[in-house]
C-alpha positions as CSV (number, residue, x, y, z in Angstrom):
1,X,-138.3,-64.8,-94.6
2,X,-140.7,-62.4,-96.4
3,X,-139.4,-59.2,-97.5
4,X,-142.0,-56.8,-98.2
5,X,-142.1,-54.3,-100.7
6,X,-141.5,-51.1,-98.2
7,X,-138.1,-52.6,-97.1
8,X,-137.0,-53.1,-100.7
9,X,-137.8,-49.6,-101.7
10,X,-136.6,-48.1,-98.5
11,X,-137.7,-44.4,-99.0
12,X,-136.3,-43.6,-95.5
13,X,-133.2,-45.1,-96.5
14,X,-132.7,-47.2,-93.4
15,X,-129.7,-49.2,-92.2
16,X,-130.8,-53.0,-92.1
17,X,-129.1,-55.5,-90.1
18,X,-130.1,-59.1,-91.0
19,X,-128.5,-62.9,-90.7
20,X,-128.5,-64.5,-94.5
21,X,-127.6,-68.1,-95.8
22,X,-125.4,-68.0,-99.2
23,X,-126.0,-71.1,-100.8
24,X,-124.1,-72.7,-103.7
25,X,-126.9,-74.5,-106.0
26,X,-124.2,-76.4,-107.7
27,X,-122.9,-78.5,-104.4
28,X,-125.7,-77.3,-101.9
29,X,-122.6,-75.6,-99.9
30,X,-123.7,-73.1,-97.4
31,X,-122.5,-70.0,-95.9
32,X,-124.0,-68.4,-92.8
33,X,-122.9,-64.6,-91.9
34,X,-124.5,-61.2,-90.8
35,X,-125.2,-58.1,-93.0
36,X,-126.0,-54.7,-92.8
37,X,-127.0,-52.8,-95.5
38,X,-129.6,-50.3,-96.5
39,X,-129.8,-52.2,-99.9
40,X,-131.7,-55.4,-98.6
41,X,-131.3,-56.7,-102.6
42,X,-127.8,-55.8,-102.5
43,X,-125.5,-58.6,-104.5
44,X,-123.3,-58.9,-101.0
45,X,-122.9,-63.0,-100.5
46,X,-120.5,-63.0,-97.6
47,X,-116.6,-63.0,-96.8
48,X,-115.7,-66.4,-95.9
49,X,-112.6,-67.7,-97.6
50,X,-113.7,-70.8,-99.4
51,X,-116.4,-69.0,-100.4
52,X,-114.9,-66.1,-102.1
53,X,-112.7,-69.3,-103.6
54,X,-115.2,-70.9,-104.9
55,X,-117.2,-68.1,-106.6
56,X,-115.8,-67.5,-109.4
57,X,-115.0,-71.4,-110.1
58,X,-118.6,-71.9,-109.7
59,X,-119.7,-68.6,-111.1
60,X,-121.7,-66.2,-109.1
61,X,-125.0,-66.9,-110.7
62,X,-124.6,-70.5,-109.2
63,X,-125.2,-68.9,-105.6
64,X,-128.4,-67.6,-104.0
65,X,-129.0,-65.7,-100.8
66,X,-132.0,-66.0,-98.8
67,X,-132.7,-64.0,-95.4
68,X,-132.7,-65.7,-92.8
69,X,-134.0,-62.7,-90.0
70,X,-133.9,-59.3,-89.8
71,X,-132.9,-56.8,-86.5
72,X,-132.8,-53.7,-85.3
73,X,-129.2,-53.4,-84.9
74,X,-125.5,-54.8,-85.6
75,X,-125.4,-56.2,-82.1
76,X,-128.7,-58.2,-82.4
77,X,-127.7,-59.5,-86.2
78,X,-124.4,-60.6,-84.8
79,X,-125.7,-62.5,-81.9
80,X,-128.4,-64.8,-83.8
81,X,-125.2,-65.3,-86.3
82,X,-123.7,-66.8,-83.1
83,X,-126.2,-68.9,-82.1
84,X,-126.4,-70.3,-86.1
85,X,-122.5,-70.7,-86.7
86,X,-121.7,-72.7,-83.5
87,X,-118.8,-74.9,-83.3
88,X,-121.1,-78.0,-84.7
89,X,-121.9,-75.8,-87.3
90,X,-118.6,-74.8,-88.0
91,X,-117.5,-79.2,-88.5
92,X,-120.7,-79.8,-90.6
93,X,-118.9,-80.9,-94.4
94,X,-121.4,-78.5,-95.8
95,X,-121.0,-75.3,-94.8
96,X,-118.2,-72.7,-95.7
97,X,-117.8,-71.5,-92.5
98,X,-114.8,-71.9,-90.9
99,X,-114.9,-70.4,-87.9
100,X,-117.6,-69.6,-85.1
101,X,-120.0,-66.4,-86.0
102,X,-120.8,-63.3,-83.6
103,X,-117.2,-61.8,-83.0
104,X,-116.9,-59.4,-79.8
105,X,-120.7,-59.8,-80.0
106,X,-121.1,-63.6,-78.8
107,X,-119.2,-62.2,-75.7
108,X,-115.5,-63.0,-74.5
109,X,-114.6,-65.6,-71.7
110,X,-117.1,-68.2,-70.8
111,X,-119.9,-65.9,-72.6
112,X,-118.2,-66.6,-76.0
113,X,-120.0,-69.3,-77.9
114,X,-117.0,-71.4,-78.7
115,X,-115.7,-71.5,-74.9
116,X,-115.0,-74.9,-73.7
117,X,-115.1,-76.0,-77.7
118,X,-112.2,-77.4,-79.4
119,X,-111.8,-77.7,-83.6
120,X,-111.1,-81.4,-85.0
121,X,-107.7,-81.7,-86.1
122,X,-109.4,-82.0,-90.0
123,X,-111.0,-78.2,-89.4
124,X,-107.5,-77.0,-87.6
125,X,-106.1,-78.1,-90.8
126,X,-109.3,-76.3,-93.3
127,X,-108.5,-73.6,-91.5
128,X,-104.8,-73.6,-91.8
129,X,-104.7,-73.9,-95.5
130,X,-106.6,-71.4,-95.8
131,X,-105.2,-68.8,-94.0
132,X,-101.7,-69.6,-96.2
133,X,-103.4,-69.0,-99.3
134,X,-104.7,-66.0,-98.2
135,X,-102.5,-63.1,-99.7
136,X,-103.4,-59.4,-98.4
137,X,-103.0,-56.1,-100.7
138,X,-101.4,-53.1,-99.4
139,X,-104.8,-51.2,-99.1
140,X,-106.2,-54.3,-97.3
141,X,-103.1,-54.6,-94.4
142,X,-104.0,-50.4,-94.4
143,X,-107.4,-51.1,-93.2
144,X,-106.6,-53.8,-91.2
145,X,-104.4,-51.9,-89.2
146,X,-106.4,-48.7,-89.4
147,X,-109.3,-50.8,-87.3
148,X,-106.4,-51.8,-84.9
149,X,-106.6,-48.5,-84.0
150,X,-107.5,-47.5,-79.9
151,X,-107.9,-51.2,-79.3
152,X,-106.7,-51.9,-75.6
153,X,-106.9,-55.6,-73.9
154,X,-109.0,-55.6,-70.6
155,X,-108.6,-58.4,-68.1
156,X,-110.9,-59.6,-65.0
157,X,-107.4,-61.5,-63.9
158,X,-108.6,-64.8,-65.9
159,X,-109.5,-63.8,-69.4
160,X,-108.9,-60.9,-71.7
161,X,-110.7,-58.8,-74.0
162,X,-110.0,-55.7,-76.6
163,X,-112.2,-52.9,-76.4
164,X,-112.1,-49.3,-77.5
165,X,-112.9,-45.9,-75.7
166,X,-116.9,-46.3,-75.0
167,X,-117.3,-49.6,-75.3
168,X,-119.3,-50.9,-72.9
169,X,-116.8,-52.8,-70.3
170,X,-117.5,-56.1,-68.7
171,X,-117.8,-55.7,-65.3
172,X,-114.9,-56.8,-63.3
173,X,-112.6,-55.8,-66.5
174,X,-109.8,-53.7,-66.5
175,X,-106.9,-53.1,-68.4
176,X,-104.3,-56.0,-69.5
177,X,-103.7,-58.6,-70.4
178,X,-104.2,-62.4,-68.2
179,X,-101.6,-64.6,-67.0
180,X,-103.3,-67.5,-69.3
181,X,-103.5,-64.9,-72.3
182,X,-99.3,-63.4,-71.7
183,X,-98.0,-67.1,-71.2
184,X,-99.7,-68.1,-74.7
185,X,-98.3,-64.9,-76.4
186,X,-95.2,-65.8,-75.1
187,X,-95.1,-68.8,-76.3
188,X,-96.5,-68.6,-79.6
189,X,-93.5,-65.8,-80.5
190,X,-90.8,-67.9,-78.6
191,X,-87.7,-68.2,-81.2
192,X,-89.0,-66.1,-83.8
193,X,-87.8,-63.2,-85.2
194,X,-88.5,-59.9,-87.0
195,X,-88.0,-60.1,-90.4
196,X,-89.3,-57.6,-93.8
197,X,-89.2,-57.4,-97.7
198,X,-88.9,-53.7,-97.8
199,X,-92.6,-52.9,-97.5
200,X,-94.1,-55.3,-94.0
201,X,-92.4,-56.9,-90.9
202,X,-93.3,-60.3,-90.2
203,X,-92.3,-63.0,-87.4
204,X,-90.8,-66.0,-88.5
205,X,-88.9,-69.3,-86.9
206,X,-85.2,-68.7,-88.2
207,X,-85.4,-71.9,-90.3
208,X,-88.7,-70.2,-92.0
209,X,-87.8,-67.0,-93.2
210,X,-89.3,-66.9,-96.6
211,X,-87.4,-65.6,-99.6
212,X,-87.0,-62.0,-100.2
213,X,-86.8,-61.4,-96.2
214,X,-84.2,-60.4,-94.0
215,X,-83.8,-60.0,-90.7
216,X,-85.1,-56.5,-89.0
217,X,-88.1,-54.9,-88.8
218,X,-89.4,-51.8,-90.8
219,X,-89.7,-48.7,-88.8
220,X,-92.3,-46.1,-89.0
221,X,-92.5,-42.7,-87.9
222,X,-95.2,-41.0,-85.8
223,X,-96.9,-37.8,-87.3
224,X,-97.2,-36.6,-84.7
225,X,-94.2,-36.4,-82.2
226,X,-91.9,-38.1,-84.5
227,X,-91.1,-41.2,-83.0
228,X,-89.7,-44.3,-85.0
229,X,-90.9,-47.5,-84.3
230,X,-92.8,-50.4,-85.5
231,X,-96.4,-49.7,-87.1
232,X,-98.5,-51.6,-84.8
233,X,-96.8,-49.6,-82.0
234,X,-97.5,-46.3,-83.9
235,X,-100.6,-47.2,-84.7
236,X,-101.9,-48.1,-80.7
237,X,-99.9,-46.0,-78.9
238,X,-99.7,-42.8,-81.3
239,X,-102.6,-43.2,-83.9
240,X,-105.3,-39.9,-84.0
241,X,-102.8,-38.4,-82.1
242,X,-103.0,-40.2,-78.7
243,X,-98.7,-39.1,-78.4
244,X,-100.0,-35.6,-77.9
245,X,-103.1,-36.1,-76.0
């Protein structure tokens, strides 16, 4: 795509939204992801995990972005993401995307563009190694959970959703969780239990509590009305406040 020289100076400063491929010109690997920036030559190559792997064994200046379109907003820039990183996408041996693109904007339910779509075991297993490898840092878990914030689940009896306070609601949604979406909680946590190091709880199967952890979670008390409980409780059912409110 053309960039011309007005949207590289950007005197207005503007806020662009635009879908880019990150290519590395050592393997012809590709990455496909969604940007939004008012620096259209900023350095930003994406956020997949291989990716961010494979940088700096490869080198930066072995990887190239081009644009691939430009929108008017974050919704718009998400969805054409979705249509690009679909689940065929996602299997190609080329690409370092390991999961399908658009988040909450490719929709939820049968509007989502993975519904009906199931990985191969070979990209269950990509994707599993990955996410082992993949250590956090205290500030990262902090931001994490600080966008966990005023999250709710919605429900239209069948599927379920997580939107905040003005979010535009699916019609036919309201709040909780579906029978399909409890019964796979459920079983995903039967037989595990809460275990910590001293700084984060964690679930684990009894026979793989990882060393350094014991059994019993960390509690955390509320600002606010002084409550003790786990963070993710605190942090959706007392963040900003919302005890007081």
């Amino acid at each position: 795509m053309r960039i011309t020289k007005e949207i590289r100076e950007n005197k207005d400063n503007t806020l662009y939204h635009f879908v880019y491929e990150t290519k590395n010109n050592i393997n012809g690997m590709i990455y496909v992801g969604c940007h939004s920036s008012t620096n259209i030559d900023d350095e930003y190559l994406g956020s997949g995990r291989d990716l961010l792997k494979d940088i700096p064994i490869f080198k930066r200046s072995n990887f190239s972005r081009k644009i691939l379109s430009m929108l008017s907003t974050r919704a718009e820039a998400l969805d054409v993401e979705s249509k690009i990183v679909n689940h065929k996408f996602v299997e190609r041996h080329d690409t370092y995307n390991l999961r399908i693109g658009g988040g909450l904007a490719a929709g939820i339910g049968k509007d989502h563009a993975s519904y009906g779509t199931k990985h191969s075991a070979e990209t269950k297993a990509r994707m599993s190694e990955s996410g082992k490898k993949k250590v956090f840092t205290e500030d990262h878990r902090a931001r994490i959970n600080k966008k966990q914030v005023g999250l709710e689940f919605y429900t239209n009896g069948t599927e379920s959703g997580r939107f905040r306070a003005g979010d535009k609601i699916p019609e036919g949604f309201v709040k909780g969780l579906s029978d399909d979406h409890c019964n796979s909680l459920s079983k995903s946590m039967s037989g595990r239990i809460c275990c910590n190091n001293g700084k984060e709880t964690r679930r684990f199967k009894p026979n793989q509590v990882p060393k350094g952890y014991v059994k019993g979670a960390l509690l955390t008390k509320c600002e606010f009305c002084g409550t003790s409980a786990m963070s993710i409780v605190i942090n959706r059912r007392h963040g900003d406040g919302k005890c007081n409110k």
